[in-house]
C-alpha positions in Angstrom: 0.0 0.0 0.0 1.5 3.6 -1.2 0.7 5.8 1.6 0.4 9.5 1.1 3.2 11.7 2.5 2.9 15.3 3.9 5.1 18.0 5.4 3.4 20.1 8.4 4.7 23.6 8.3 6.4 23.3 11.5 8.5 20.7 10.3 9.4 22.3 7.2 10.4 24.9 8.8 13.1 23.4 10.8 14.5 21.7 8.1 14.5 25.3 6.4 16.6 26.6 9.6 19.2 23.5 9.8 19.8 23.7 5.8 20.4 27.7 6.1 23.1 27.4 9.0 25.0 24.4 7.1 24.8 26.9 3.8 26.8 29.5 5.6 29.4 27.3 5.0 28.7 25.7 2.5 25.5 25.8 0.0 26.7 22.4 -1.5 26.5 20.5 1.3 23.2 22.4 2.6 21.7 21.3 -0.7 22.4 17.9 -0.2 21.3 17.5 3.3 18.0 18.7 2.0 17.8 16.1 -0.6 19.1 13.6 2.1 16.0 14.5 4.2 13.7 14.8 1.1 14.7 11.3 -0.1 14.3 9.7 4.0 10.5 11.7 4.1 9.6 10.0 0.1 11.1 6.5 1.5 8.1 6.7 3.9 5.5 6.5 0.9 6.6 2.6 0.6 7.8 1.8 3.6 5.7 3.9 6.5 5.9 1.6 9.3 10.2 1.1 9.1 10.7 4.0 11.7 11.4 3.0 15.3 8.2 4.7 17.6 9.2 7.5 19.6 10.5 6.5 22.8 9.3 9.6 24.6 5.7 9.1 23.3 5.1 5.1 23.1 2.5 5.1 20.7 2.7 3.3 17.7 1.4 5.8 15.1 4.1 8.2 16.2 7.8 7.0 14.8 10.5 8.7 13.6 13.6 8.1 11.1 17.1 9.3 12.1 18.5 11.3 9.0 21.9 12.0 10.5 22.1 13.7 13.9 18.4 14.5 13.3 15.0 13.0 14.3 12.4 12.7 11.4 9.4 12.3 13.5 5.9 11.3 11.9 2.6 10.7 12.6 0.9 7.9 10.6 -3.2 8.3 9.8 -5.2 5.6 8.4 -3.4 6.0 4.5 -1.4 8.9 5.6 2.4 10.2 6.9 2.0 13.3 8.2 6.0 14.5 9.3 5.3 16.6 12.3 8.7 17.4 14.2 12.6 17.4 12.7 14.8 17.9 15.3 18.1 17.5 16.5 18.7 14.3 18.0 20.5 16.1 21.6 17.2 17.9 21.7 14.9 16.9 24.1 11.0 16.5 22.3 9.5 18.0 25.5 11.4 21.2 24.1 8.7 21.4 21.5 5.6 21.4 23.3 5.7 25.2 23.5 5.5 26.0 19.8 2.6 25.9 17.8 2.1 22.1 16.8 0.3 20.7 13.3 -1.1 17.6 13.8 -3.7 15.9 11.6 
């Protein structure tokens, strides 16, 4: 079954903010971190359920993909991947409970 992958704006967004500080040094390799994350968030249109589920939250709809240091954290619906958080993996996920969260 081809599930049906979507970015929230919040997750976007930090991906956005991790590829402009690795483009201050080099736009190369900030381009190709994107791709690196593009190509980990597509993967999950085959393969939905390969991500671990988040420790922190120890639901099974709720698993992530490491993509280097980073977390790719999703949120899987009934034909759906909604990626919801793309963090650093030091960071701790209770850091994000203050912003403004986009879940389905």
């Amino acid at each position: 079954m081809a599930w049906k992958v979507a970015w929230t704006e919040v997750a976007w967004s930090d991906v956005s903010a991790v590829a402009d500080y690795i483009a201050k040094d080099s736009s190369r390799y900030a381009a190709a971190f994107v791709h690196e994350v593009r190509e980990a968030a597509c993967s999950l249109a085959e393969f939905a359920e390969r991500g671990r589920v988040v420790p922190e939250l120890r639901d099974p709809k709720v698993r992530e993909l490491f993509v280097r240091n980073y977390r790719l954290i999703y949120r899987l619906t009934d034909r759906d991947v909604f990626i919801i958080a793309f963090i650093h993996g030091a960071r701790h996920l209770e850091s994000l409970w203050g912003r403004k969260r986009q879940e389905p």
